[in-house]
C-alpha positions, -999 to +999 in steps of 0.1 A: +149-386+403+126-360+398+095-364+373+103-324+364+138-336+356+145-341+319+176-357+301+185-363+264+185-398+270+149-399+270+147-384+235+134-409+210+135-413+172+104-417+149+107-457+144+115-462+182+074-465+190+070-503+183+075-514+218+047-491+226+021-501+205+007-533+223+003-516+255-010-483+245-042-486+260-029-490+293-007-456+292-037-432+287-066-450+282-089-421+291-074-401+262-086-429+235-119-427+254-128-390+248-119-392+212-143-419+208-170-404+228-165-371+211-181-380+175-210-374+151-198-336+146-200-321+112-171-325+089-150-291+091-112-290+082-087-280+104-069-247+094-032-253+088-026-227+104-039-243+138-026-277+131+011-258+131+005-241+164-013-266+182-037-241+195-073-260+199-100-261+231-103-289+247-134-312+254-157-305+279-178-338+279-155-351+306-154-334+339-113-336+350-124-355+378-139-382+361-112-379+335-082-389+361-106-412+383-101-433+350-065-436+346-047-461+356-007-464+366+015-454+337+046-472+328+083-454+329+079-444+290+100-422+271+083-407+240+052-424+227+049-411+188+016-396+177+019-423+144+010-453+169-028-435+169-036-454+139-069-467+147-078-463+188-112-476+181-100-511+185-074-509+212-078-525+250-087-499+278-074-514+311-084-499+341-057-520+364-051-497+390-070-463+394-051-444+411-034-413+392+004-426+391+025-398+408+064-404+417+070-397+452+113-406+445+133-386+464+167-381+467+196-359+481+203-342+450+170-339+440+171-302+448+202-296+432+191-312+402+162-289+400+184-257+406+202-271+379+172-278+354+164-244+363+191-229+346+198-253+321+172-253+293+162-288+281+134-298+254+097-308+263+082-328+239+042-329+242+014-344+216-020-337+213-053-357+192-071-334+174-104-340+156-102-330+120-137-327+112-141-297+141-107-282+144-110-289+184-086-314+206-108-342+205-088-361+235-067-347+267-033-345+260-015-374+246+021-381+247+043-368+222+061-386+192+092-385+171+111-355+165+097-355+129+067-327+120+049-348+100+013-352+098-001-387+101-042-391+096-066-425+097-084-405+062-085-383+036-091-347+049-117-340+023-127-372+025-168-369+027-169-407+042-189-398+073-162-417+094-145-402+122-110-389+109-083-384+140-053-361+131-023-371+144+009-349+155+043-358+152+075-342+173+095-344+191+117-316+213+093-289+204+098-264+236+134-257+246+132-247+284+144-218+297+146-209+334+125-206+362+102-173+359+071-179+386+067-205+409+044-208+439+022-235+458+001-245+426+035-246+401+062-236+385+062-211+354+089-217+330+105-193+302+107-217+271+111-215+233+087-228+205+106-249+180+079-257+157+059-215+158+094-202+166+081-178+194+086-179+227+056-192+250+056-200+292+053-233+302+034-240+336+042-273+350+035-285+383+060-285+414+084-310+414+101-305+453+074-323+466+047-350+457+018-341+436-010-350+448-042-367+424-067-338+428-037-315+423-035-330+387-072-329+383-071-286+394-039-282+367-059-296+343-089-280+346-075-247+350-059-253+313-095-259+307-109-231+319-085-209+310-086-222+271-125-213+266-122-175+278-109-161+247-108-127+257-080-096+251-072-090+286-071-130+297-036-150+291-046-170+260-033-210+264-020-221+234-017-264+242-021-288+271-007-318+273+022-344+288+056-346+288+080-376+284+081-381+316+042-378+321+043-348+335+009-326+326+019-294+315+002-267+293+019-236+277+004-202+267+012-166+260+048-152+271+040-122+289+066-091+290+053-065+316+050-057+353+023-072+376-003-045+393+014-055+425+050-038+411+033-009+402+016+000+433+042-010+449+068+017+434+044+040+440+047+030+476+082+038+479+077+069+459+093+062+428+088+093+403+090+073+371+057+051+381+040+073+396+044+101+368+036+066+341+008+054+368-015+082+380-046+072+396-066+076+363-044+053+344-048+029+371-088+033+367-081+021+331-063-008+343-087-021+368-117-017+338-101-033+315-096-065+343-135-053+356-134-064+312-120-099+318-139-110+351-172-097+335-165-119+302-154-150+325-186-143+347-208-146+315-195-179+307-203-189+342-171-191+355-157-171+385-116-165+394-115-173+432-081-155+432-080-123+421-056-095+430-028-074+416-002-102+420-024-117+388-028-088+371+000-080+341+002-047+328+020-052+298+046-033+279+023-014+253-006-011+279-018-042+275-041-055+306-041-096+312-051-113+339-034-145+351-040-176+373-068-190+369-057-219+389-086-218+412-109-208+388-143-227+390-179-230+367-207-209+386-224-239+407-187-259+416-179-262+454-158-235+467-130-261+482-126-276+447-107-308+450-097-304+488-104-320+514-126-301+522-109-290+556-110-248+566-078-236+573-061-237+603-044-208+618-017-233+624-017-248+590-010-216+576+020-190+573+017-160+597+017-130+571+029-092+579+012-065+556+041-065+532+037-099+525-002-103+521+001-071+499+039-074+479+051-097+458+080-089+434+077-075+400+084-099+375+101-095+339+083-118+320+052-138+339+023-157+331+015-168+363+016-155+397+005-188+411-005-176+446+025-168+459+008-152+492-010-180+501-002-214+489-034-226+470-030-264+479-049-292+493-058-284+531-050-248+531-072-219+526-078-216+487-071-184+479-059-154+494-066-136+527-070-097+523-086-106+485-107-136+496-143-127+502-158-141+535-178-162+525-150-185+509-130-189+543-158-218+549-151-244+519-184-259+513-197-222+502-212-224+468-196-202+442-209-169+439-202-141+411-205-120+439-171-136+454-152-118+427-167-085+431-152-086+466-117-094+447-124-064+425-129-045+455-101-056+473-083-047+441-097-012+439-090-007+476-053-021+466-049+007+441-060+033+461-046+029+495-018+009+486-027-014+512-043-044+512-077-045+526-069-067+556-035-076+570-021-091+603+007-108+617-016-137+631-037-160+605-068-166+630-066-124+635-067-121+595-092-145+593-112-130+620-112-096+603-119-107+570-159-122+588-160-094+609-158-066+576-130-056+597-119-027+568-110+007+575-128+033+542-100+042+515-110+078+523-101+074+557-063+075+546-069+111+539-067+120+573-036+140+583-016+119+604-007+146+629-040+157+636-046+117+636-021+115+666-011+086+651+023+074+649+024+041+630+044+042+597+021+027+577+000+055+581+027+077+565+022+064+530+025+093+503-012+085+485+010+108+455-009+088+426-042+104+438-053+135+427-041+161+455-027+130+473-059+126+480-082+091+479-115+102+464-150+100+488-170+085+456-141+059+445-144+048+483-178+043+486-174+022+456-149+003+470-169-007+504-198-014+491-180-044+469-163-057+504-193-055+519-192-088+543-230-098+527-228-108+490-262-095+488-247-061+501-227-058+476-229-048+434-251-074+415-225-080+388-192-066+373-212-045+349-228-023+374-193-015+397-184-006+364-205+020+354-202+036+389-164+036+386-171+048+347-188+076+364-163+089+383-143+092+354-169+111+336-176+131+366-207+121+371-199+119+411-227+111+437-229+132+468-244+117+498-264+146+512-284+129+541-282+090+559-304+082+586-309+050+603-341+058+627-324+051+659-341+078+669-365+106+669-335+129+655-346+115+620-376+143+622-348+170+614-343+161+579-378+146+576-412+153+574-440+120+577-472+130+560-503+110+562-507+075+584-493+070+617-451+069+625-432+056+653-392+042+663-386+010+676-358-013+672-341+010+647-370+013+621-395+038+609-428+022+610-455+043+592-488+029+584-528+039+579-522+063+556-535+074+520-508+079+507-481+081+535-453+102+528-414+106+544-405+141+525-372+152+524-374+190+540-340+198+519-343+206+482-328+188+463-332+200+427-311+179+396-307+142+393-310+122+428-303+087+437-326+076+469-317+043+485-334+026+512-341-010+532-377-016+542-399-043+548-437-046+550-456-069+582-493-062+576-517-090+559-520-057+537-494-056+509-489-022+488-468+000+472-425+005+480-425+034+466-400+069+467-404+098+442-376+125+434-383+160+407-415+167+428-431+200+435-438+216+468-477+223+476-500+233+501-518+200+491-488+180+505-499+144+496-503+153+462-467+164+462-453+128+451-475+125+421-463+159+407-427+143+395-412+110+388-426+081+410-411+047+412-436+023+420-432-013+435-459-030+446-486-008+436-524-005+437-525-035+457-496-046+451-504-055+416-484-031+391-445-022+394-449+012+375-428+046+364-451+082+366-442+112+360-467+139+366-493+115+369-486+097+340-477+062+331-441+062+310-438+028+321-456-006+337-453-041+345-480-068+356-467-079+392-469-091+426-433-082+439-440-077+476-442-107+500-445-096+545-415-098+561-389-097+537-367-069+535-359-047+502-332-029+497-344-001+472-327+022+449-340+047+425-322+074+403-322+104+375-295+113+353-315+136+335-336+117+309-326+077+325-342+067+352-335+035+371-351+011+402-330-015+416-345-035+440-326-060+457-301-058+433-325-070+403-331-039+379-368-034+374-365-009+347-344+012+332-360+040+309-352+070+292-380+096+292-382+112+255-396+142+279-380+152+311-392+172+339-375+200+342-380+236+363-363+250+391-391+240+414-390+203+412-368+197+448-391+171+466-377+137+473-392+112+494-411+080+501-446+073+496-470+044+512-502+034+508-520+023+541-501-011+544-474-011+574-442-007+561-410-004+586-378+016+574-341+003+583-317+031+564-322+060+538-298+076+518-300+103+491-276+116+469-275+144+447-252+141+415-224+168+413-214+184+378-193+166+356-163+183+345-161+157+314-195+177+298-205+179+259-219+207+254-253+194+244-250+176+280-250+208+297-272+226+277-300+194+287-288+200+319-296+236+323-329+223+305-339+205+337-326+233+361-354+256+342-324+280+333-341+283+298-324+312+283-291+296+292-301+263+275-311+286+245-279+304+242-254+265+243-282+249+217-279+274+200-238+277+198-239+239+190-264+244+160-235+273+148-209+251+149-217+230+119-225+198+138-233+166+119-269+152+113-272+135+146-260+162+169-279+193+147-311+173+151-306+170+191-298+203+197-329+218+176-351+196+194-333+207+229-337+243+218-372+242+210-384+228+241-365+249+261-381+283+238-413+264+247-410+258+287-395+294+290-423+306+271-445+287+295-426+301+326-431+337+318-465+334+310-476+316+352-475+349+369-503+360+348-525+329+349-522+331+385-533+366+393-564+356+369-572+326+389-564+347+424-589+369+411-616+349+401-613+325+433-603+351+459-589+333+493-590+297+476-561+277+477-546+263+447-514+256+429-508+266+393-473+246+380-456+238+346-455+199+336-431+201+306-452+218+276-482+219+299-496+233+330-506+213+361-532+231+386-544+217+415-577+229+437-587+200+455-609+210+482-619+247+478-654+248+477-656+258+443-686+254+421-676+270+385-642+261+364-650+291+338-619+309+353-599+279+336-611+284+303-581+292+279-547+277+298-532+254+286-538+223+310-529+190+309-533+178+346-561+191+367-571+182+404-602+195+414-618+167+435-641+179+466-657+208+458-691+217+444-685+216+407-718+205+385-706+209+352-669+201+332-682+216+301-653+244+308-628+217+303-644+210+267-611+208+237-584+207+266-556+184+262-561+166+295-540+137+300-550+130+341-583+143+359-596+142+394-632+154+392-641+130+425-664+139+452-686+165+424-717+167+421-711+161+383-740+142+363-722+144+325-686+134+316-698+149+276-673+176+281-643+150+279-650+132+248-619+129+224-599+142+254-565+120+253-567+114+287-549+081+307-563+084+338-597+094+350-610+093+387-641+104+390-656+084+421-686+098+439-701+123+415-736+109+396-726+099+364-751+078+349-730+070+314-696+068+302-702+066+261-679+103+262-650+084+271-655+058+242-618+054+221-599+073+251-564+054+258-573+050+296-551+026+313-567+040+345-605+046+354-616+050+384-657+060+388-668+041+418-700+052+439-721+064+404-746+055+387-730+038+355-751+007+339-727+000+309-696-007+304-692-012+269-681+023+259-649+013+278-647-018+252-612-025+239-597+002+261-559-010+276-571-004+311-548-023+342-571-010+367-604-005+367-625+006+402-667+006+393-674-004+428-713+006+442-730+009+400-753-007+386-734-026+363-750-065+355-723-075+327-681-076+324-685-088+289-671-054+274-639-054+297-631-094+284-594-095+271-583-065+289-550-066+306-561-056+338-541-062+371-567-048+394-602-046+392-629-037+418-663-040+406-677-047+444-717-037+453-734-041+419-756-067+400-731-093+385-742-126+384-709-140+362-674-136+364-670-157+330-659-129+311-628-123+333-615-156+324-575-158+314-572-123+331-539-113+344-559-101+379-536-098+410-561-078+431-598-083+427-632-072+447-664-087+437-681-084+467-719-077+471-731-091+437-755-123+422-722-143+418-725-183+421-695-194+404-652-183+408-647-207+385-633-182+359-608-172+385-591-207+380-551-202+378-551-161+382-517-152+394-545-133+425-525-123+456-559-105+468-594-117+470-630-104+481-657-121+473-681-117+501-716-116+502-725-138+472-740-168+466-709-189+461-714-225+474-673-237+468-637-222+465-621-251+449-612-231+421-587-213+442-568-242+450-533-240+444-533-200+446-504-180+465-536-155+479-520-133+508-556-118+516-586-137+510-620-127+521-653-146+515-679-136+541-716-148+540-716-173+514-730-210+513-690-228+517-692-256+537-654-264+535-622-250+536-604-276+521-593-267+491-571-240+508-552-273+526-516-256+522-522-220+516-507-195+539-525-162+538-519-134+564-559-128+566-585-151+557-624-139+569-647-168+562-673-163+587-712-163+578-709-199+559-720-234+564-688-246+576-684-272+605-642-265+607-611-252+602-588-279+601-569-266+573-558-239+595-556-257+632-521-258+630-510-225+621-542-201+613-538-166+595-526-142+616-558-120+609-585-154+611-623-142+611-640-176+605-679-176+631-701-196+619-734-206+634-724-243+620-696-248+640-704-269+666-696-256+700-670-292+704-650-276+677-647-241+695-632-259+725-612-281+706-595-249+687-591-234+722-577-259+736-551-261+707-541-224+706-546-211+742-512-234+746-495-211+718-482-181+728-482-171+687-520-175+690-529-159+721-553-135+699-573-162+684-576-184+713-591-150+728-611-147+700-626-182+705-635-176+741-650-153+731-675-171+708-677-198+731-693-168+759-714-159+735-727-190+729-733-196+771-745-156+771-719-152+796-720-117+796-699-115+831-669-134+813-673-112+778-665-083+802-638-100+815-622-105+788-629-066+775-600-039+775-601-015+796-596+023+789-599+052+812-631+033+831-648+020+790-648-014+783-638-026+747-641-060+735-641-068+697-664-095+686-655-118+660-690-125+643-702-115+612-734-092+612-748-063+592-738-027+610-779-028+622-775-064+632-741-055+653-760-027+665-787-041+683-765-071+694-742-044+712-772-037+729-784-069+742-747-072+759-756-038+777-732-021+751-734-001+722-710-001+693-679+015+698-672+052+695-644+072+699-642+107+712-601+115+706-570+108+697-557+093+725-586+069+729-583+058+691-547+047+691-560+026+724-585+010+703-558+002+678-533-012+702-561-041+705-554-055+673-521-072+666-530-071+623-550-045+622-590-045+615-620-041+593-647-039+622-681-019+624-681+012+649-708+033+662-706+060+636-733+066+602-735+094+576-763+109+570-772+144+543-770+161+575-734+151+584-722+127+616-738+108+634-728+091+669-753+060+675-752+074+717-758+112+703-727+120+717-713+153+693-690+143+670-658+161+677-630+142+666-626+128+629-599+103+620-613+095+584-585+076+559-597+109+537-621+128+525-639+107+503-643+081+528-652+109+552-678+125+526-697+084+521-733+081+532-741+051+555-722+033+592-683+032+592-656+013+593-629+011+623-590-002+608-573+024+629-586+047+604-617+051+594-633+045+566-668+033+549-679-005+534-685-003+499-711-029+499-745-024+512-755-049+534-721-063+543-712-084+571-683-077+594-671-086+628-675-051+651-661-037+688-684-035+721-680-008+741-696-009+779-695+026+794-682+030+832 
């Protein structure tokens, strides 16, 4: 006889428990042994209220499978009364048999009994321990007792005794069974009748038609589990768990009157006017939020569905959304294959299943549970269901993943949409197949009419009339995909953010792709322009690199709030800046065209600061190292007016709202933006932001705002300040008004500041702009001495670098917040003092003091190349970068405590680095100073280090740093030790006392400069010997012949080795001289350093070097311009930029070219032998 079958017969009285009591132990041992591991809580008495209804949580301090593992056989029992629970503490556990006792009696009318349980309702009569003192079940369910409701407890329930107090339940008959209302693979759902709460409830129960396997009791139970701690208003509440008479685990919960998600879409199918006038697609929006509600809740208590889709999903007969079977439920970390065996399933293991089926299931009047009724959930078989499943669960030993249910959601959304599954087929492997393969046709693509299609299939014919024009929406389906994308990491980073894009929609806040290019080709160049750096395809990427900045600008405008997404990935040793801008300004001066809006920076300023500008200005920073070669980010950056947002690889970096937005109708530049580092593009997308048709009125007064449509802005403020708004809303709308009487004020007033400026600087190139309340003028590079034209407007951002200007005393009261004076012949920053400026770059001029910028709020200073002595009027400043390369500067102590990131301080007097110590540095340059000791730098979070020419005699400081560049060049090292297990892309370490590299033998830096005169020539060989047989090395085992004919002066085999270019000879040398030194060892080999005459020849030169290269060439600047060290005119110039170009002294070749800010320093250089 079936276990499921129950018969009054096996009803028990009150006083019929005495035959139990001596073997009570050995019936459910386990459940006396959680309530006496579950003790020492605080005394707390149980609400009557819950003691009636029997609703508690269960333990958690026992997994299920450890809690079964422990059972052993239980006896044929009737009723065992909750009174026998006297005292537990002192009964027996015997552990006889541990396997989990399941009845595999059959019989031939054990089908027919079941019909007839089915319509027959019988009594269930369950028992559970619950812990007094905490108002939680305190034991799994027990069995239950007499037919009495009396209350037995082992104490007093105010009793303050400190003892553990047990209240016990008694009975009987307290669920009278009604029929059959859900039943599937995992069990049976039940109608039944509370006789104690007088309500009706659901029972689940497992299936009785065939045997029940142990881990099957084990899933039941922690489903109940699971299911009991999310206590959440659109999740079926579970009101008790425990066993029947029989033994049969059961739990019961919320009786649910409604129609599943599946019934609704469904009628929609088949046209059925009644649902689809109830269930339009924006109700259905509702629905799947309010489910988007429950998964989100479930996901933060670390527990993921595994089976979502509409067939679990109960609307409910006053709106009400639940959803249902959490049967395969798991906590975040739990193995995908649960209790299984861990087998995938096989196509012939598994029911073939049409379209209707994967997709239909009937409606149901009164469900709780859907109980997989596609796919049967059970040991050996695939655990969950195809079409809903996400990929990565076809394979069982898949860790869960939150990610796995946004795919469900998607799946879902796709359901509602198409009214289709997502993937359907008559064959299991084919389904299968399609689900790895992201086999899924786009919900818009239904759109298509299916005559013009050609396409005949009836499937295609289905009537989308729940849509709005019967039509699937572009954004709704782009939402969709993305969520089934076949890579988790593809797809949304939680419930929250599908969320708010499908909340967008329904605010009308749609995004509009407007361009999506893959570089597969050179077809890319019609939508975009590359400025600055080098560009070229291969293998489907954009590689851009050697520029400052290097820029991919959009040639659309795009004017309003923008979303940019893109995939990139950087390979030089050189890390910088992922970066993209949007609200930017079109200028003659192209690359400064990014710094005029918003920039999102990652990575920037050596890869040092994740930052937020706008206009030049820093709204927002963080202290980081984000970027690590080779690893591919997926970016994405947007405005919605005042919020802005960057995403990267689906972690939010920030999210701010700017208290003052760029607006004008001007700002229509979007883009990326570089900094010299080699960065290779996969995909870009932008997307402009349509108009809401949801809008307050304040919304699209802010809105016109931004488009610099000020006298319309005006004219809605000033309605909403008429129509008696409250507090809140008044204040807003004054504030909008103002600023927008402001900036239109500003607006008017350009045309004549421009004609002045035309006129007192006739033929110079400039650009006069509004930046919010101020103006921005830039006149970079004009060859202007005198700023007296300026006097009187009402700047806050000026850009004058490179030009002849001696004095800033025009600038004198302005409320400057960013300057660019570099490259002037400027002696006296006086004319700044009190300014509130933030950032300062003033490099090259010959400023001898910088007491004027005492109190400012810099966070940036940049005033290499001068003259300065002293920094102490920069004491106490919140600088994160600072650049005083090439002073005179002897002591950091005034810049101790600063938060600084980045600091570059090469080329002057410091003899200690003590006063950096505890510094949150990632990027730091101390070459060319007195320093003896990087002991200070101990534990820095440094990425890059350059600390070169010095007198530092050991680097086991750095031991245990993550440095990507390190660079220590004529120093007194003897060992490289302390670097055993550090993996940077470029290590130069030549012009020490070493004797080896055995640190790096095995795998050396892809960029390795390590010549020393100490080396003994067995070593060389030895490191030849090791890497010539290394394809991956073939440019240092080069590189060591090379040294090694040096050594022999075997001129004949250094020309061998040299490339060869139009009848020159090139050969770079890997030792470490001065530029004079490198000069007149060029000539003893017959050569002279290299020079370069043109384009063509200079990317030659590059192609040389698979990391790039810092290497001395044949070129000096002198007061009287170029100079080639041949005398050959200089004709071609391929300078980084101008302020490299404009430095006095011998150059620098890194495909670019730039100068050494350190006198004296050592680098390796290029031959070059003439024909």
């Amino acid at each position: 006889m079936s276990r499921l079958r129950q018969t009054p017969d096996l009803f028990m009285k009150p006083g019929d428990c005495s035959e139990f009591q001596s073997r009570i132990g050995r019936v459910h041992p386990t459940l006396r042994q959680f309530s006496m591991e579950n003790t020492g809580r605080d005394a707390t008495p149980l609400a009557s209220e819950e003691a009636a209804s029997g609703v508690a949580s269960l333990p958690t301090t026992k997994s299920p499978s450890s809690l079964l593992r422990q059972c052993p056989d239980a006896p044929e029992l009737g009723v065992v009364p909750t009174s026998c629970f006297t005292d537990v503490s002192q009964t027996t556990i015997h552990q006889e048999n541990r396997s989990f006792w399941v009845n595999n009696e059959k019989d031939d009318g054990a089908s027919d009994q079941q019909d007839d349980q089915d319509q027959n309702p019988t009594l269930l009569n369950p028992t559970l321990l619950v812990n007094i003192t905490s108002g939680e079940v305190d034991s799994m369910p027990s069995l239950s007792g007499s037919s009495s409701s009396s209350l037995h407890r082992t104490g007093s329930l105010g009793s303050n005794s400190g003892e553990e107090e047990i209240l016990c339940v008694e009975g009987g008959q307290k669920y009278k069974m009604g029929p059959v209302v859900a039943h599937g693979g995992m069990g049976v759902v039940r109608e039944a009748f509370d006789l104690n709460c007088k309500r009706s409830v659901a029972i689940k129960i497992l299936p009785g038609n065939r045997p029940v396997q142990p881990e099957e009791h084990e899933r039941f139970i922690e489903e109940a589990q699971i299911t009991s701690q999310l206590e959440h208003p659109n999740i079926v509440p579970v009101h008790e768990v425990g066993f029947d008479t029989n033994h049969n685990v059961f739990y019961s919960m919320k009786y649910v009157q409604g129609v599943t998600l599946t019934g609704v879409l469904m009628g929609i199918r088949k046209g059925d006017p009644a649902i689809i006038e109830e269930y339009p697609l924006s109700r259905l929006l509702n629905v799947f939020q309010k489910v988007c509600d429950a998964i989100a809740f479930a996901h933060s208590r670390n527990v993921v569905h595994c089976d979502l889709k509409p067939d679990n999903i109960m609307i409910c007969d006053f709106g009400e959304v639940l959803v249902m079977d959490w049967g395969l439920a798991r906590h975040v970390g739990a193995n995908y294959s649960g209790f299984s065996t861990g087998k995938t399933a096989s196509p012939d293991e598994t029911p073939s299943l049409s379209a209707e089926e994967v997709f239909a299931q009937d409606t149901i009047a009164a469900p709780t549970d859907s109980l997989g009724a596609v796919t049967r959930t059970t040991t050996g078989r695939i655990m969950g269901t195809p079409g809903f499943m996400a990929p990565e669960r076809i394979w069982t030993q898949t860790t869960v993943d939150v990610r796995s249910d946004l795919y469900s959601l998607g799946a879902t959304l796709y359901s509602i949409l198409t009214l289709r599954a997502p993937i359907a087929g008559k064959d299991m492997r084919m389904v299968l197949q399609r689900i790895l393969n992201g086999d899924i046709r786009p919900p818009i693509s239904f759109n298509e009419a299916d005559a013009s299609a050609g396409v005949s299939d009836p499937a295609r014919q289905i009537a989308l009339l729940h849509c709005p024009e019967a039509k699937i929406p572009e954004p709704l389906s782009e939402i969709t995909m993305k969520a089934l994308s076949t890579s988790p990491t593809d797809r949304y980073a939680s419930v929250k953010e599908m969320q708010q894009e499908v909340e967008a929609y329904q605010n009308g806040l749609i995004w509009h792709l407007v361009v999506d290019d893959d570089f597969t080709s050179d077809k890319f160049l019609e939508n975009w322009e590359v400025i600055g750096g080098r560009y070229s395809i291969k293998d489907g990427e954009l590689r851009l690199n050697g520029g400052e900045p290097q820029i991919l600008l959009l040639k659309r405008d795009l004017p309003g709030d923008i979303r940019i997404e893109y995939e990139c990935h950087q390979e030089s040793a050189y890390l910088n800046d992922v970066s993209c801008f949007m609200s930017s300004v079109r200028s003659s001066n192209r690359k400064e065209i990014p710094s005029s809006g918003y920039e999102f920076k990652y990575g920037a300023y050596d890869n040092s600061l994740n930052l937020l500008m706008r206009s030049d200005r820093r709204i927002w920073s963080e202290s980081a190292s984000p970027i690590a070669r080779g690893q591919l980010y997926h970016v994405l950056a947007e405005r919605i007016g005042s919020r802005l947002r960057l995403v990267v690889n689906n972690q939010e970096i920030f999210r701010v709202t700017d208290r003052d937005p760029l607006s004008g109708p001007d700002r229509t530049a979007v883009g990326t933006v570089g900094w010299i580092a080699d960065t290779r593009y996969r995909r870009i997308r932008v997307y402009c932001l349509g108009t809401p048709w949801k809008s307050d009125m304040l919304d699209m007064a802010e809105r016109q705002t931004q488009k610099g449509h000020y006298e319309i802005s005006m004219s809605l403020f000033q309605e909403v300040m008429d129509s008696f708004p409250d507090a809140q809303r008044l204040t807003r709308a004054r504030r909008g008004y103002e600023t927008a009487r402001r900036r239109e004020a500003l607006t008017k007033s350009l045309p004549e500041w421009k004609a002045r400026l035309e006129a007192a600087w006739p033929g110079r190139t400039f650009q006069l702009r509004m930046d919010n309340d101020g103006l921005t003028l830039e006149i970079s590079k004009s060859d202007i001495d005198d700023l007296s034209p300026i006097v009187g407007l009402p700047l806050t951002t000026l850009y004058c670098a490179h030009n002849r200007i001696s004095s800033l005393e025009p600038l004198r009261g302005m409320p400057l917040g960013a300057l660019n004076c570099t490259g002037n012949p400027i002696s006296s920053l006086e004319p700044l003092r009190c300014m509130p400026l933030s950032t300062l770059l003033c490099e090259c001029c010959r400023i001898e003091s910088l007491e004027p910028l005492r109190g400012m709020p810099l966070t940036l200073l940049v005033a290499g190349g001068n003259r300065i002595s002293s920094l102490d009027p920069i004491r106490g400043m919140p600088l994160t970068l600072l650049a005083i390369w090439d002073n005179r500067i002897d002591d950091l102590s005034p810049i101790r405590g600063m938060p600084l990131t980045a600091l570059y301080c090469n080329g002057n007097r410091i003899s200690t680095l003590e006063p950096l110590t505890n510094m949150p540095l990632v990027t730091l340059n101390c070459s060319g100073n007195l320093i003896s000791s990087i002991e200070p730098l101990r534990g820095m979070p440094l990425t890059v280090l350059h600390c070169g020419e010095n007198k530092i005699a050991s680097i086991e400081p750095l031991q245990g740093m993550h440095l990507v560049i390190l660079s220590f060049p004529d120093n007194q090292i003897n060992t490289l030790q302390p670097l055993k297990g550090m993996s940077p892309a470029s290590l130069s370490c030549g012009r020490n006392l070493l004797t080896g590299v055995v640190p790096f033998a095995a795998k050396p830096p892809d960029d390795f400069g390590f010549d020393c005169d100490t080396i003994p020539t067995r070593e060389l060989e030895w490191l030849y010997e090791k890497w010539s047989h290394d394809f991956r090395f073939a440019f240092h085992a080069k590189n060591v012949q090379v040294l090694l004919a040096l050594r022999r002066n075997d001129l004949a085999q250094l020309r061998s080795l040299a490339a060869e270019f139009k009848g020159h000879r090139y050969l770079f040398i890997p030792k470490f001289l001065r530029w004079d030194e490198a000069k007149a060892y060029c000539e003893k080999l017959g050569g002279h350093l290299v020079i370069i005459t043109g384009e063509e020849e200079n990317v030659f030169i590059s192609s040389i070097f698979k990391s790039g290269c810092w290497a001395w060439m044949g070129l000096v600047t002198r007061e009287n311009g170029h100079e080639w060290i041949t005398g050959e005119p200089v004709s071609y110039l391929n300078f980084v930029d101008k302020l490299q170009e404009s430095k006095l002294g011998p150059k620098i070749f890194s495909g670019r070219w730039a100068r050494d800010d350190v006198d004296g320093a050592s680098n390796s250089f290029i031959v070059e032998w003439d024909s």
